[in-house]
PAPA-98565 format. One record per residue (C-alpha): residue number from 1; x, y, z. Coordinates in steps of 0.001 Angstrom, whole numbers, plus 524288, in hexadecimal, padded with zeros to 5 digits. Each point is the difference from the previous one (the first is absolute). Example, Ala and Ser with C-alpha at 12.3 -4.5 7.8 and 13.67 -1.06 7.14 Angstrom:
2
<drentor><num>1</num><px>8300C</px><py>7EE6C</py><pz>81E78</pz></drentor>
<drentor><num>2</num><px>8055A</px><py>80D70</py><pz>7FD6C</pz></drentor>
END
This chain:
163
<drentor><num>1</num><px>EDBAC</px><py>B7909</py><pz>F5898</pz></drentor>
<drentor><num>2</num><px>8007D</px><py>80B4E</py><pz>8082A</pz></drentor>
<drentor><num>3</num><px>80C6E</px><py>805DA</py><pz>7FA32</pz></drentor>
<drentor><num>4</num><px>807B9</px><py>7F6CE</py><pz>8080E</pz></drentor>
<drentor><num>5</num><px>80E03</px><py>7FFF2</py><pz>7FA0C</pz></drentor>
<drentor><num>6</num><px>800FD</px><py>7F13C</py><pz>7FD2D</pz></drentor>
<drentor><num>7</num><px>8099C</px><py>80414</py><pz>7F35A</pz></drentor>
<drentor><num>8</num><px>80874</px><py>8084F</py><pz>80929</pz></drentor>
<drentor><num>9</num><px>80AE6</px><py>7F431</py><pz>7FF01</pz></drentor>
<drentor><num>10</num><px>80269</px><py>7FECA</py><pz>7F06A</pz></drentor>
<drentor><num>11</num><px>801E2</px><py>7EFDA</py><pz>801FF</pz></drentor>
<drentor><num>12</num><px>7EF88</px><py>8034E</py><pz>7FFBD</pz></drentor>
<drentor><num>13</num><px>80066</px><py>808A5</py><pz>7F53F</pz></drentor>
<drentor><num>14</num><px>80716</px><py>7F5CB</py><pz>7F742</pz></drentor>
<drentor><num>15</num><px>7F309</px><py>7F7F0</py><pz>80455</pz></drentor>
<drentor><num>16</num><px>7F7AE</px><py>809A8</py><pz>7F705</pz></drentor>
<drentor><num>17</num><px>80B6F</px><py>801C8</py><pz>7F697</pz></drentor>
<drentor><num>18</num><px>8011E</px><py>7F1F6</py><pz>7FC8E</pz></drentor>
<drentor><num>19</num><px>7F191</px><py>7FDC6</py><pz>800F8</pz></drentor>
<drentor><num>20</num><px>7FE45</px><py>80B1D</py><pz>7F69C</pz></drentor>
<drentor><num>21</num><px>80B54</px><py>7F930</py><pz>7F5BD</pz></drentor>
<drentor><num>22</num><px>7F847</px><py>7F3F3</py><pz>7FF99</pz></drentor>
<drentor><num>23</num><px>7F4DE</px><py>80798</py><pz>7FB2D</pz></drentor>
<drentor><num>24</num><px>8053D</px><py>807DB</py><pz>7F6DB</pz></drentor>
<drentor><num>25</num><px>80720</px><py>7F1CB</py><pz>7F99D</pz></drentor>
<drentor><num>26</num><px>7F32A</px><py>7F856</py><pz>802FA</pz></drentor>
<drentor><num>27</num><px>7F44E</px><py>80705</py><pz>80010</pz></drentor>
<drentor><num>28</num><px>80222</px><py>80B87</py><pz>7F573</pz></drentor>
<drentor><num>29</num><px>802CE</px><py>80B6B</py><pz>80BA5</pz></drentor>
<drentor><num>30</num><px>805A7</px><py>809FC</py><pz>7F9AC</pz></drentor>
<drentor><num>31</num><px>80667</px><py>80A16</py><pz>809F3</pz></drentor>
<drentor><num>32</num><px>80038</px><py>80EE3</py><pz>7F9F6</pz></drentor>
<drentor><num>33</num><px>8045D</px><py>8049F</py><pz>80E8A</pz></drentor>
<drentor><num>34</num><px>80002</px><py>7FD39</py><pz>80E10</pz></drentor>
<drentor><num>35</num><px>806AC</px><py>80206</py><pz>80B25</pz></drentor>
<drentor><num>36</num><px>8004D</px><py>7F66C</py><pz>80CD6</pz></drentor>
<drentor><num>37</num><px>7FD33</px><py>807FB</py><pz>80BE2</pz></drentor>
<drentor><num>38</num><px>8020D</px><py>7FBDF</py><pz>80DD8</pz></drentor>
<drentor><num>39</num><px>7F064</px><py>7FE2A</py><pz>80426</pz></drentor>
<drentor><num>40</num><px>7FB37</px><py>8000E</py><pz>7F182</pz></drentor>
<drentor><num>41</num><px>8030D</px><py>7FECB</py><pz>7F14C</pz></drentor>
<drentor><num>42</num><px>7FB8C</px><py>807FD</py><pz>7F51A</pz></drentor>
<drentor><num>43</num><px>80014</px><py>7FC42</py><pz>7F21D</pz></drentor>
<drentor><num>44</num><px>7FCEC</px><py>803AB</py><pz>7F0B5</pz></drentor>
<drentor><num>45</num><px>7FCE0</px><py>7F2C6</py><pz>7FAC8</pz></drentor>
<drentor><num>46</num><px>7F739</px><py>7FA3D</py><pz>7F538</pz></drentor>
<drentor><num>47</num><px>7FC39</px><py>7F191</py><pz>7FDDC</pz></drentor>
<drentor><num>48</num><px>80380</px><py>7FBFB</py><pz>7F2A1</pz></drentor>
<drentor><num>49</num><px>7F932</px><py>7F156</py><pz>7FBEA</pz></drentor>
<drentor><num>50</num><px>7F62A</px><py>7F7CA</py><pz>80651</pz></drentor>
<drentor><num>51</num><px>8009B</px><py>806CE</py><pz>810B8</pz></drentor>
<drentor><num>52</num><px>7FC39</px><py>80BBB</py><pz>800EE</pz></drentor>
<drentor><num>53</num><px>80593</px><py>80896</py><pz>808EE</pz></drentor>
<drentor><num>54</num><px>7F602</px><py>7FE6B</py><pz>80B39</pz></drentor>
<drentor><num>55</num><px>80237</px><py>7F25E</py><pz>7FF62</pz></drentor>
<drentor><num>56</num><px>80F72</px><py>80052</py><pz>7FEE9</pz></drentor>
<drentor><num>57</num><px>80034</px><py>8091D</py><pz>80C5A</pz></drentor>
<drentor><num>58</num><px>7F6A6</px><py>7F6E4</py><pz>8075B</pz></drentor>
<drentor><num>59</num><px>8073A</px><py>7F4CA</py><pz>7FE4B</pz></drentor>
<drentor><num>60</num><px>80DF7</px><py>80934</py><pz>80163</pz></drentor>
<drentor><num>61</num><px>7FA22</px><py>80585</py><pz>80D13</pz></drentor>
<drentor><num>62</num><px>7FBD3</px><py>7F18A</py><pz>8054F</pz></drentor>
<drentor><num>63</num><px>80C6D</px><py>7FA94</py><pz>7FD63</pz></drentor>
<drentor><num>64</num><px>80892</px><py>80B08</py><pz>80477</pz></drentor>
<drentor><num>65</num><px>7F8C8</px><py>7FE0A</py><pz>80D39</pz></drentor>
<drentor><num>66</num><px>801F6</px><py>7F0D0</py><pz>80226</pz></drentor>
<drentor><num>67</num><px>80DCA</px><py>803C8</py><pz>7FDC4</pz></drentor>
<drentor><num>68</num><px>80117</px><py>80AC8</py><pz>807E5</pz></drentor>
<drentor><num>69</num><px>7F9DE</px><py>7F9DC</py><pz>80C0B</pz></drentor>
<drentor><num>70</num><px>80807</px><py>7F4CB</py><pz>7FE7E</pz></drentor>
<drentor><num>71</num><px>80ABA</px><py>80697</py><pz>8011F</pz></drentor>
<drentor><num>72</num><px>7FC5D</px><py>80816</py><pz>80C4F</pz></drentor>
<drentor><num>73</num><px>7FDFD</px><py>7F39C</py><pz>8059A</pz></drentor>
<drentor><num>74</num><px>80AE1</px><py>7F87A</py><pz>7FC80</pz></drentor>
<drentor><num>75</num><px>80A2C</px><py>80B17</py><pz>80006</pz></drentor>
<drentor><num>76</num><px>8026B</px><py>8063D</py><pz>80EC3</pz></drentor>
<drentor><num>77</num><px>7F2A9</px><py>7FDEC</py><pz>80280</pz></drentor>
<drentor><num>78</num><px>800DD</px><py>806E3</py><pz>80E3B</pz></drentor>
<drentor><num>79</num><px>802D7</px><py>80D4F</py><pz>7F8E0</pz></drentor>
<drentor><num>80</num><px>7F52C</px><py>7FE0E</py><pz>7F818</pz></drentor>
<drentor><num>81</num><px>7F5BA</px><py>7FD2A</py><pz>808AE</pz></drentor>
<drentor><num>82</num><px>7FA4A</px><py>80D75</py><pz>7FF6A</pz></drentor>
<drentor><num>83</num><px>7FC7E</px><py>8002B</py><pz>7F2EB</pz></drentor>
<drentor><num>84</num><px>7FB97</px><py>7F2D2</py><pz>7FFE0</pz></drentor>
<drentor><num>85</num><px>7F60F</px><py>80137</py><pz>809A6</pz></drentor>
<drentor><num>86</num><px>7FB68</px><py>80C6D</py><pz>7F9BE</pz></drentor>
<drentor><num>87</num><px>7FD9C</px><py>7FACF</py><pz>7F361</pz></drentor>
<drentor><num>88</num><px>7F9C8</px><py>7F2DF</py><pz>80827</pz></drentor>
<drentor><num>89</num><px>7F76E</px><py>80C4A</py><pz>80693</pz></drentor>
<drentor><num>90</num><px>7FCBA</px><py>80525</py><pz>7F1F4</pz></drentor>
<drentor><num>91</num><px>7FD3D</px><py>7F21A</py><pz>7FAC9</pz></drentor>
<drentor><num>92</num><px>7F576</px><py>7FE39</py><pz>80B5C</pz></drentor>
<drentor><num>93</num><px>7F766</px><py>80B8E</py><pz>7F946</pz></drentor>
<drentor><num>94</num><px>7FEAE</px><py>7F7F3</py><pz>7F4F6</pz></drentor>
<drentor><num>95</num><px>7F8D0</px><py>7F37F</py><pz>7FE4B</pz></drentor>
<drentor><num>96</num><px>805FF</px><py>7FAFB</py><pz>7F2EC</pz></drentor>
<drentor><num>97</num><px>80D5E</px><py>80239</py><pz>807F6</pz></drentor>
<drentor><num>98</num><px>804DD</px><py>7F47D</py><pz>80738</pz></drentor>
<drentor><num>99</num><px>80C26</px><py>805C3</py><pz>8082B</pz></drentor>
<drentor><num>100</num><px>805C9</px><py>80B5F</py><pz>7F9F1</pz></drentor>
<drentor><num>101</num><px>7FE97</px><py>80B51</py><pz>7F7EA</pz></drentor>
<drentor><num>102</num><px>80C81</px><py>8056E</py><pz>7FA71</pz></drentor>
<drentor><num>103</num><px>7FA1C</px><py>80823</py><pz>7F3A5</pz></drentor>
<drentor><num>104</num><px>7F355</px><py>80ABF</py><pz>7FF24</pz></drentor>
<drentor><num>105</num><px>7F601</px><py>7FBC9</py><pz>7F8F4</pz></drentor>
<drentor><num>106</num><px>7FEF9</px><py>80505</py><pz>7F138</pz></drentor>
<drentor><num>107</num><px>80C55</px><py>8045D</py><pz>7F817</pz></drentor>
<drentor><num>108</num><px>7FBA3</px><py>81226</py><pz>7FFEA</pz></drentor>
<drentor><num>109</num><px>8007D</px><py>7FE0A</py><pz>7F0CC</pz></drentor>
<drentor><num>110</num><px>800D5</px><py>80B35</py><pz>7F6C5</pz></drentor>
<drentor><num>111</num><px>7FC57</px><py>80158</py><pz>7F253</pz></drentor>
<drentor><num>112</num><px>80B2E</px><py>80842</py><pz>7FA95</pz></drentor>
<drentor><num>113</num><px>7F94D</px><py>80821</py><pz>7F624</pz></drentor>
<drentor><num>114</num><px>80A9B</px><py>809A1</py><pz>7FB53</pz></drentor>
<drentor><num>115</num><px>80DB9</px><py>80243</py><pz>7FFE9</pz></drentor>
<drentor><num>116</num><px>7FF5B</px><py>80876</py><pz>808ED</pz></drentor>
<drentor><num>117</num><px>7F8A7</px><py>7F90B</py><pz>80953</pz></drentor>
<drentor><num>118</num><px>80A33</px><py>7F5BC</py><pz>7FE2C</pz></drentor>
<drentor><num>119</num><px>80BDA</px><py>80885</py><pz>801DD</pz></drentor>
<drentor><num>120</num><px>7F7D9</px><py>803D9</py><pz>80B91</pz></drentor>
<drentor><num>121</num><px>8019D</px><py>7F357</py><pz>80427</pz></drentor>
<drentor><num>122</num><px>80B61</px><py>7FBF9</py><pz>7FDBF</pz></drentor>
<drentor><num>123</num><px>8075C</px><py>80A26</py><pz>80655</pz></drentor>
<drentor><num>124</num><px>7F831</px><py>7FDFA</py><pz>80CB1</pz></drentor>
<drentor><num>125</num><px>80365</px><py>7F27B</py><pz>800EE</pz></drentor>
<drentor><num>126</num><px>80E1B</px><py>801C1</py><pz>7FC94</pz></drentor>
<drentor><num>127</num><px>801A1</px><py>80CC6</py><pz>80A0A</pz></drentor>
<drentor><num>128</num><px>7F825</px><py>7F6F8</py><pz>80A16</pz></drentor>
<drentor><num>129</num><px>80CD7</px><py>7FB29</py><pz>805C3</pz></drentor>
<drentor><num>130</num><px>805C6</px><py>80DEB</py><pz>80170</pz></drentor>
<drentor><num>131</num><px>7F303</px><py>80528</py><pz>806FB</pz></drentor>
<drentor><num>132</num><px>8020B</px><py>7F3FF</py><pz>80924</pz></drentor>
<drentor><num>133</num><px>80DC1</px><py>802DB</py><pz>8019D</pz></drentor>
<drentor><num>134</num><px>8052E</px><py>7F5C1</py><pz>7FC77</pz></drentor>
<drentor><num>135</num><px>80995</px><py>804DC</py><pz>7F52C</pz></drentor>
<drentor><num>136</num><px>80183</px><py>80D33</py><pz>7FB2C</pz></drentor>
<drentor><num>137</num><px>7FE89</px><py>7FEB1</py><pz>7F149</pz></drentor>
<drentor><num>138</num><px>7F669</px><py>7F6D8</py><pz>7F9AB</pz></drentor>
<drentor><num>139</num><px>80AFF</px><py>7F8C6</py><pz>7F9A7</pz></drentor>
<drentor><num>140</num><px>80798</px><py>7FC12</py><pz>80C7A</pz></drentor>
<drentor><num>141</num><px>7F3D0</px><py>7F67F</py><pz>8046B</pz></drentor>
<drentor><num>142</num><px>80498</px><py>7F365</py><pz>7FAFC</pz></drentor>
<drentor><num>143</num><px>7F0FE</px><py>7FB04</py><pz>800EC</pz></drentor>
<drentor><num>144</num><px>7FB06</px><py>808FD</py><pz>7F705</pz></drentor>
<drentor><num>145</num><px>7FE6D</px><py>80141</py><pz>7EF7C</pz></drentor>
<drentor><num>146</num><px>80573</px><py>80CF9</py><pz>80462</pz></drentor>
<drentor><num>147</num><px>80D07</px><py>7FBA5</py><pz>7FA66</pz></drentor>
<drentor><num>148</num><px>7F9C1</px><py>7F9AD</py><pz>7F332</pz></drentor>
<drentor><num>149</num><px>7FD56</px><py>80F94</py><pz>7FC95</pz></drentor>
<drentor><num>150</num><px>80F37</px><py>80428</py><pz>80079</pz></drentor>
<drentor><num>151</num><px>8040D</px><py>7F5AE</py><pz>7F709</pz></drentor>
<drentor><num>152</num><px>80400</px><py>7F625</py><pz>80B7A</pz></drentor>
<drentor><num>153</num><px>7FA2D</px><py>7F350</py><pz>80277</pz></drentor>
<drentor><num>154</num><px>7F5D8</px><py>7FBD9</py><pz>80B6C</pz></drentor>
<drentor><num>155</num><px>7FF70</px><py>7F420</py><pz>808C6</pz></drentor>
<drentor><num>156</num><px>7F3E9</px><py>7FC86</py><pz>7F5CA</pz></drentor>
<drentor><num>157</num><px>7FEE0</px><py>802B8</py><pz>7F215</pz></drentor>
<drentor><num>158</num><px>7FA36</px><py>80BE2</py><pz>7FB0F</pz></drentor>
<drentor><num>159</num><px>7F82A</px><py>802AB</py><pz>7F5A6</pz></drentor>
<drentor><num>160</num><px>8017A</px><py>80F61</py><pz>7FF0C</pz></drentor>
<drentor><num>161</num><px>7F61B</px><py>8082C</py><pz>7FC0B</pz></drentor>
<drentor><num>162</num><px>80302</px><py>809F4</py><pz>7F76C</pz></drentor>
<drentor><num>163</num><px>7F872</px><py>80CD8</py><pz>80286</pz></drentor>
END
């Protein structure tokens, strides 16, 4: 919520990482491309079986926020005050919210209609990291499919997409 930068630390990012594994072994998530971003995380997925993938991200964004508020309050919870509170602040707009809101609501899905459209898309997500600053090629960003496109391997498998 709010672009706070909850995944700044990667022990967080590993949250979504591992969340997103289970899926893709348990749930039929199939992961095209995506890339883990400090305040969000963008993603070409499909659902493949009985979820679909409104329902896999619902359930991927509820647990990824148990787990990350857990672990702002268990972990150094003094430095993370701040960001607790504001998602506790956030929560409070929302009745169906009981304490905190860690996630937006909806997923900003896109049909992707073309291959270009998809390239589009891909190379947005995977030149995210250098707009941010955090690396300065795509391929340097060790939470991103980035690498999965120069024949290396990814924290999570890849299914690439060939355009």
């Amino acid at each position: 919520m709010e672009w706070i930068k909850v995944l700044s630390d990667d022990s967080f990012k590993m949250i979504i990482n591992d969340a997103v594994k289970y899926y893709q072994q348990h749930k039929g998530l199939v992961v095209y491309a995506y890339c883990i971003m400090p305040n969000h995380v963008h993603m070409i997925i499909q659902a493949v079986g009985k979820y679909s993938v409104s329902e896999i991200l619902r359930d991927l964004k509820k647990f990824t926020s148990v787990s990350i508020i857990k672990k702002l309050e268990n972990e150094r919870p003094d430095d993370y005050q701040v960001i607790l509170d504001k998602f506790m602040e956030v929560g409070k707009k929302f009745k169906r919210i009981t304490k905190y809101k860690v996630w937006q609501d909806g997923n900003r899905a896109k049909l992707l209609y073309s291959n270009k459209f998809i390239l589009e898309k891909l190379n947005y997500i995977h030149n995210n990291p250098v707009e941010y600053g955090l690396c300065d090629v795509p391929w340097h960003y060790k939470f991103s499919s980035a690498t999965n496109y120069v024949e290396s391997k990814s924290i999570l498998d890849v299914t690439l997409l060939s355009i």
